[in-house]
ChimeraX commands (.cxc) that place a marker at each C-alpha (Angstrom):
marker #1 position 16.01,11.69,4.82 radius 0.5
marker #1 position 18.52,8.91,5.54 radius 0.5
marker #1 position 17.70,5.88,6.21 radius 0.5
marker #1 position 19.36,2.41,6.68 radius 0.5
marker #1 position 19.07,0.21,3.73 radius 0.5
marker #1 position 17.51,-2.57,5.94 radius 0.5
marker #1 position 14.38,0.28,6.70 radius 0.5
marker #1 position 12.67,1.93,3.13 radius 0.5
marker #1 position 10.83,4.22,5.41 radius 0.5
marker #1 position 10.82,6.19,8.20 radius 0.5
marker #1 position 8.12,4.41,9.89 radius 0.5
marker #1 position 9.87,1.08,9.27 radius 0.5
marker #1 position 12.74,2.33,10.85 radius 0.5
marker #1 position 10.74,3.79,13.77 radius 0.5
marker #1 position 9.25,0.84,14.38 radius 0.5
marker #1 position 11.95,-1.02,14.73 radius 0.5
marker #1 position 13.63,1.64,16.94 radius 0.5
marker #1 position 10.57,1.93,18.67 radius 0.5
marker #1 position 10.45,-2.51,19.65 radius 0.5
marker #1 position 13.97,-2.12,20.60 radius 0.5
marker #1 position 13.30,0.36,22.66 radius 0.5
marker #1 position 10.46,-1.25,24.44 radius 0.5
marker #1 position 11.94,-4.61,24.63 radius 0.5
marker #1 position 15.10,-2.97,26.52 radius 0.5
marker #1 position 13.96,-0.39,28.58 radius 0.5
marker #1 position 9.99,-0.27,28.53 radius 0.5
marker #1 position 9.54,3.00,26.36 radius 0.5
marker #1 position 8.37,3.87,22.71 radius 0.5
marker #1 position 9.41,7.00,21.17 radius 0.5
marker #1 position 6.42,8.60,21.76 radius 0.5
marker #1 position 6.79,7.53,25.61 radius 0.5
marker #1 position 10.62,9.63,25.00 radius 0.5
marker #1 position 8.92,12.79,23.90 radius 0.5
marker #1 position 10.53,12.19,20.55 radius 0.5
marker #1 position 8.81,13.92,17.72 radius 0.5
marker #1 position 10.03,12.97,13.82 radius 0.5
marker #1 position 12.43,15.91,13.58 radius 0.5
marker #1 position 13.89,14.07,16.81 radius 0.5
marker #1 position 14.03,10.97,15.26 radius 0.5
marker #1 position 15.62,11.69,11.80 radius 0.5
marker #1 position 18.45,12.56,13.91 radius 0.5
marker #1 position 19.09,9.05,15.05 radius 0.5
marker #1 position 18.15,7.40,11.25 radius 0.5
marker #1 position 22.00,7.40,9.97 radius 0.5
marker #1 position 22.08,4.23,12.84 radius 0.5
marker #1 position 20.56,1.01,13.11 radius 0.5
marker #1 position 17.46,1.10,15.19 radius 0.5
marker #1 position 18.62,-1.16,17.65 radius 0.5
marker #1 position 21.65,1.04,17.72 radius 0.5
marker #1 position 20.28,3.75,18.45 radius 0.5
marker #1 position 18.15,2.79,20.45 radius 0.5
marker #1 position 21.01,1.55,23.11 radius 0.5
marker #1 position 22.39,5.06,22.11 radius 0.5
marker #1 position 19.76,6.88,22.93 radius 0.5
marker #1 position 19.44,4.90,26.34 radius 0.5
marker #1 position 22.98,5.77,27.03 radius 0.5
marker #1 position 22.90,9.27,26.64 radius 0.5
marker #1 position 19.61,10.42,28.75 radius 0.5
marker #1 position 20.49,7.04,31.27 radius 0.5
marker #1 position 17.90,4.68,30.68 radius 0.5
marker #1 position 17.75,1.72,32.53 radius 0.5
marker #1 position 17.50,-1.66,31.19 radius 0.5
marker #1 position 14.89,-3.73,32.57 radius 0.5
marker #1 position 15.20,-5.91,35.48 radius 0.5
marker #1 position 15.29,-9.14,34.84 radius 0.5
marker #1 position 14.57,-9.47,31.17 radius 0.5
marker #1 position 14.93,-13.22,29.77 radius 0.5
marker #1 position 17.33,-14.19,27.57 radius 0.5
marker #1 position 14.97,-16.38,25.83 radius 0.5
marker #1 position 11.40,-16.30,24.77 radius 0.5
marker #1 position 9.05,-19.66,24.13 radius 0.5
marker #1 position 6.39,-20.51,21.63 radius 0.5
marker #1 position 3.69,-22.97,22.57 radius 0.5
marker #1 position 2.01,-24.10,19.44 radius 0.5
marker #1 position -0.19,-27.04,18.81 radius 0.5
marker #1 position 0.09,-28.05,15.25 radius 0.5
marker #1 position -2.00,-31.07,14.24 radius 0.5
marker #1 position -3.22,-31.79,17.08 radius 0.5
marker #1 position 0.87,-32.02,18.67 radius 0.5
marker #1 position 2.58,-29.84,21.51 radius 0.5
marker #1 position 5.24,-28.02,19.94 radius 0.5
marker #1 position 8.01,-25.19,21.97 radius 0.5
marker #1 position 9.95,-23.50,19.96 radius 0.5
marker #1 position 13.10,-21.28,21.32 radius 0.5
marker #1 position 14.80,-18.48,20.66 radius 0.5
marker #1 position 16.72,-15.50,21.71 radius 0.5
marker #1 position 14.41,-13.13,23.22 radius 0.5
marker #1 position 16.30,-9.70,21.39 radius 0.5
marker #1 position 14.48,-11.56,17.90 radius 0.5
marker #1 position 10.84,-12.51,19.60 radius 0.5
marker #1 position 9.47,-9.71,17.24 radius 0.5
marker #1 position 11.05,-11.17,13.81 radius 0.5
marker #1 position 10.82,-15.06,14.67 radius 0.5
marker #1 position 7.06,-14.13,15.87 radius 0.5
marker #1 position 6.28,-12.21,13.04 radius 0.5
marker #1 position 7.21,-15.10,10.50 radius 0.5
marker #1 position 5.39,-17.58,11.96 radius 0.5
marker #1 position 2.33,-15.25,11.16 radius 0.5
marker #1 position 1.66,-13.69,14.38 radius 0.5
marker #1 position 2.13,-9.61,13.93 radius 0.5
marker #1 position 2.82,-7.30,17.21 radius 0.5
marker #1 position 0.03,-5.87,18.48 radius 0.5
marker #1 position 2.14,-3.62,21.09 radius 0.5
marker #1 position 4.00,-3.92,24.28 radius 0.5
marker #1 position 2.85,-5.28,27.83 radius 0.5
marker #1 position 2.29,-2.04,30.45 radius 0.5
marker #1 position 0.46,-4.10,32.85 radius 0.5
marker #1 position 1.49,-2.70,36.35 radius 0.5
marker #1 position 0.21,-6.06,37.66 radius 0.5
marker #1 position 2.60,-7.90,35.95 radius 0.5
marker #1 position 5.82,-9.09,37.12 radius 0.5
marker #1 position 9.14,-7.11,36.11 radius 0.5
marker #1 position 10.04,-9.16,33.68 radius 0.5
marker #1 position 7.30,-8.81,31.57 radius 0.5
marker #1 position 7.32,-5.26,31.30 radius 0.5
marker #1 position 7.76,-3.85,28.23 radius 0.5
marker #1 position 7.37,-7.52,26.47 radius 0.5
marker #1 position 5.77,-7.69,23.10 radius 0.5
marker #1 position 2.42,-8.79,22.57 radius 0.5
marker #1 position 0.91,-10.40,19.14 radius 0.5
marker #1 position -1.96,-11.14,17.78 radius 0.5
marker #1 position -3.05,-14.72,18.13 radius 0.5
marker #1 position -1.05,-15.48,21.02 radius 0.5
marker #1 position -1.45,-15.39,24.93 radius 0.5
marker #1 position 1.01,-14.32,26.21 radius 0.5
marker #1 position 4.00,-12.97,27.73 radius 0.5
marker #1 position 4.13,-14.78,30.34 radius 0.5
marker #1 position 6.57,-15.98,32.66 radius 0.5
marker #1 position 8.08,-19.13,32.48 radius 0.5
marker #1 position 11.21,-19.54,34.61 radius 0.5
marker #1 position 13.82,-18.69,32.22 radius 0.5
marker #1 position 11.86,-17.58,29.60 radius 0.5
marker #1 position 9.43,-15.16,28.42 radius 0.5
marker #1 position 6.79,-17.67,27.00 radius 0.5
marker #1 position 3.38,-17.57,24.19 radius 0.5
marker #1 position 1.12,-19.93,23.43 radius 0.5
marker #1 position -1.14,-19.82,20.66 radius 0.5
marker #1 position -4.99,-20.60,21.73 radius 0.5
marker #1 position -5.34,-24.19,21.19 radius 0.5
marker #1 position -2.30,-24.65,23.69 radius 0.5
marker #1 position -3.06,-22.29,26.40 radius 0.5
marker #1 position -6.53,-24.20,26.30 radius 0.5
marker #1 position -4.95,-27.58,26.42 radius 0.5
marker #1 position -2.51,-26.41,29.01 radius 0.5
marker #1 position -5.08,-24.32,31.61 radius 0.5
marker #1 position -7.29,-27.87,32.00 radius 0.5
marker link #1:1,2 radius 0.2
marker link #1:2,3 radius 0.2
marker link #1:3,4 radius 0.2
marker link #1:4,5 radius 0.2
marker link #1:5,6 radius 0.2
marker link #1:6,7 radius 0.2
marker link #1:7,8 radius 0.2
marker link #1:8,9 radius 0.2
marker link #1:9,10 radius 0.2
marker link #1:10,11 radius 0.2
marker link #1:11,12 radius 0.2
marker link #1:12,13 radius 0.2
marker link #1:13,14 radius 0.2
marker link #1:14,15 radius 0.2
marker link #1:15,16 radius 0.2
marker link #1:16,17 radius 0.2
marker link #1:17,18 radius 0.2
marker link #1:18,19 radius 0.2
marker link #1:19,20 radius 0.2
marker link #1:20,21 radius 0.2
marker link #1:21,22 radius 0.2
marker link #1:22,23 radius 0.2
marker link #1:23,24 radius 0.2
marker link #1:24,25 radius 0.2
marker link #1:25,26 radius 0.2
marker link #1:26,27 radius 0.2
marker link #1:27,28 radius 0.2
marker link #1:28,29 radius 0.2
marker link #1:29,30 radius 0.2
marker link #1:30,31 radius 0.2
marker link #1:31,32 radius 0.2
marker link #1:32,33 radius 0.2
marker link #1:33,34 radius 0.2
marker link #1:34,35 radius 0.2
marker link #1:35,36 radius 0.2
marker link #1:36,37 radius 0.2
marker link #1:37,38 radius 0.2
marker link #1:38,39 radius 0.2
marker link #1:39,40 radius 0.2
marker link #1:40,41 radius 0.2
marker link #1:41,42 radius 0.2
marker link #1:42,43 radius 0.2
marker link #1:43,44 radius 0.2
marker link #1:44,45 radius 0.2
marker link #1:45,46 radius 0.2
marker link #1:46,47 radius 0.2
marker link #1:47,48 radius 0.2
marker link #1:48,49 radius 0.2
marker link #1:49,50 radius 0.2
marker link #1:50,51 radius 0.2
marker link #1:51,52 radius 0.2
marker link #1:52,53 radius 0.2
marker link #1:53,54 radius 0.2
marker link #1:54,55 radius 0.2
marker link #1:55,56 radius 0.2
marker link #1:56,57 radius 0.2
marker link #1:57,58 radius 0.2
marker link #1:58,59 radius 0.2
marker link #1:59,60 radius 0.2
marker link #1:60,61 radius 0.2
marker link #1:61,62 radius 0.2
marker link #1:62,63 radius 0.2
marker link #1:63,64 radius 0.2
marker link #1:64,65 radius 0.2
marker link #1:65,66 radius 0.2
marker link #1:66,67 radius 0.2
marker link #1:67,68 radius 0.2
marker link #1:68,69 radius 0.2
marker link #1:69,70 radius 0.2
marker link #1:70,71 radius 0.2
marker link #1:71,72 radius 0.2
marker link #1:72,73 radius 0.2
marker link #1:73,74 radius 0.2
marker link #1:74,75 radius 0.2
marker link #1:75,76 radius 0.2
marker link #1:76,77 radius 0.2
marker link #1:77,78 radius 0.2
marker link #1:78,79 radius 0.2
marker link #1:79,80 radius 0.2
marker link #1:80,81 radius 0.2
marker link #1:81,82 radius 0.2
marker link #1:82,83 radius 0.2
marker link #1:83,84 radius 0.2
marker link #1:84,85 radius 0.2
marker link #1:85,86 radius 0.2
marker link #1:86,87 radius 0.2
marker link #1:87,88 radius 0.2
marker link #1:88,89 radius 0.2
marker link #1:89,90 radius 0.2
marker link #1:90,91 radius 0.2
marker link #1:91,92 radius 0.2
marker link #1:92,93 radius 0.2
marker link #1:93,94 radius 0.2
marker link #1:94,95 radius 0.2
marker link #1:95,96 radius 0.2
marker link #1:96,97 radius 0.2
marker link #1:97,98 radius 0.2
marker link #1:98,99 radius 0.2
marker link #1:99,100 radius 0.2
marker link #1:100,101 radius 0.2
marker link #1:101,102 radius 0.2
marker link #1:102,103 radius 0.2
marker link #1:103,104 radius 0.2
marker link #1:104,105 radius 0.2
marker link #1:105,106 radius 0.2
marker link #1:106,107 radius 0.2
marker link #1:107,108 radius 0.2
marker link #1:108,109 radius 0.2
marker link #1:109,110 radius 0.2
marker link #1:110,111 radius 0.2
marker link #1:111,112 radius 0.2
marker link #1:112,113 radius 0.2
marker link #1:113,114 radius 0.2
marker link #1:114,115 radius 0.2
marker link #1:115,116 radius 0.2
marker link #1:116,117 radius 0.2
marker link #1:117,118 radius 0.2
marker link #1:118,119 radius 0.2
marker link #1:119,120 radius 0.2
marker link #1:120,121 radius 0.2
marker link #1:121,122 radius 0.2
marker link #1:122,123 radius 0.2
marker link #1:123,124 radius 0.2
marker link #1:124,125 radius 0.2
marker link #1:125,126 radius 0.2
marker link #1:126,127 radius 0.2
marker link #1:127,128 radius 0.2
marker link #1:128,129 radius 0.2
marker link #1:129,130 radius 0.2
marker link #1:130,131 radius 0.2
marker link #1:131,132 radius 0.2
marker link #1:132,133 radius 0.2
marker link #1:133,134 radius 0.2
marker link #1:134,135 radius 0.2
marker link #1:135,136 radius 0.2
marker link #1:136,137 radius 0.2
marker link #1:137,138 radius 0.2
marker link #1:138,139 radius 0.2
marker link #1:139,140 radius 0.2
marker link #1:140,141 radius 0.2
marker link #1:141,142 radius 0.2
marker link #1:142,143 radius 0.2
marker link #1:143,144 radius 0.2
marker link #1:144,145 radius 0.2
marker link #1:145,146 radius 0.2
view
């Protein structure tokens, strides 16, 4: 089976096809109909790479509106702290600061913009903040909804 040397694993590599996938154009590979003979077809690629690939050849659409940036709210002894960062590494920066995706916002009430939008454990969030796709852990959103 090959596989990128940044992915040991099938399932690390379809889990990284599968956020880029969802943070472009609102879709998983299940959501795709792909199966895993489908998707050891795509392996010899970067998952983000493919995943644009993939888009490009059945004409998926990117999602409207999607931030260039995403926030993190955090209140670390007892202070206000915002982080920022591109919004095409919310899954990595997230994930190393000890808060592991839990899936992707499908929300029909939400706005456009949050379609699609990761969502991890220990944080509210996304949410929209202008400019921004924005999270804040608990203490914060409390401190900031008074």
């Amino acid at each position: 089976m090959p596989t990128t040397q940044e992915h040991a694993t099938l399932a690390d590599w379809t889990a990284a096809f599968d956020a880029a996938l969802m943070s472009g154009y609102g879709i998983d590979h299940a959501d795709a109909g792909l199966d895993q003979d489908d998707l050891l077809r795509w392996t010899d690629l970067l998952p983000e790479i493919a995943a644009d690939k993939f888009a490009d050849k059945y004409g998926l659409r990117l999602l409207p509106n999607r931030a260039a940036l995403y926030r993190l709210i955090q209140t670390i002894d007892g202070q206000m702290i915002q982080t920022e960062g591109p919004f095409g590494n919310v899954v990595a920066a997230l994930e190393a600061r000890g808060f592991p995706l839990h899936g992707y916002n499908r929300n029909p009430r939400h706005r456009a913009e949050l379609q699609g939008a990761p969502i991890f454990v220990g944080l509210c969030g996304p949410c929209w903040d202008g400019n921004a796709i924005r999270y804040e852990d608990s203490e914060s959103n409390q401190r900031l909804s008074l």
